[in-house]
N, C-alpha and C positions, 0 to 999 in steps of 0.2 A: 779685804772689803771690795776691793777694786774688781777682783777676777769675778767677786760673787754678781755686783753689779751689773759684769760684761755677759755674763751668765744668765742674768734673769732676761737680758735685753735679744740676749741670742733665741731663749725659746717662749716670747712673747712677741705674739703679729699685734696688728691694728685693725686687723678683717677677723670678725667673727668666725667664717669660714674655711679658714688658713687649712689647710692641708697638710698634715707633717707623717712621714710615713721613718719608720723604724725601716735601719739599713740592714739590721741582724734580718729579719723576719719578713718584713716587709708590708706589716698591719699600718694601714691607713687609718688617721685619727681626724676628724675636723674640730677644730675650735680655735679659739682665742689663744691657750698654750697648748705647746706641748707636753704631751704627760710625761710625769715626773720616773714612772714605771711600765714599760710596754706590757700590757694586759695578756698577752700570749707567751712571748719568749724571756721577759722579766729581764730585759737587758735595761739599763738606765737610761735617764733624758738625754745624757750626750749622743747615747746612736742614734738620736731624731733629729731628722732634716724638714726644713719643707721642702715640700713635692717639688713646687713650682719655684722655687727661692729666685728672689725678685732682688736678694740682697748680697 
């Protein structure tokens, strides 16, 4: 429960805006999370970063 917790908080900003780009491919997402499946390379959430990680 704990990991899934650390998990949700990892790929959820508080800027609508958040920028999270996929390290396999390198597709650029903006929102609030990031996506659960990269739309191009179909690698999973954990290869997304934000852009600009502030954290």
């Amino acid at each position: 429960l704990l990991d899934r917790l650390e998990a949700e908080a990892e790929f959820t900003s508080d800027d609508e805006n958040e920028a999270w780009i996929c390290e396999v491919c390198g597709h650029v997402h903006y929102g609030k999370k990031a996506l659960k499946v990269c739309p191009v390379c179909k690698h999973p959430q954990e290869y997304q970063s934000r852009l600009n990680s502030k954290k």
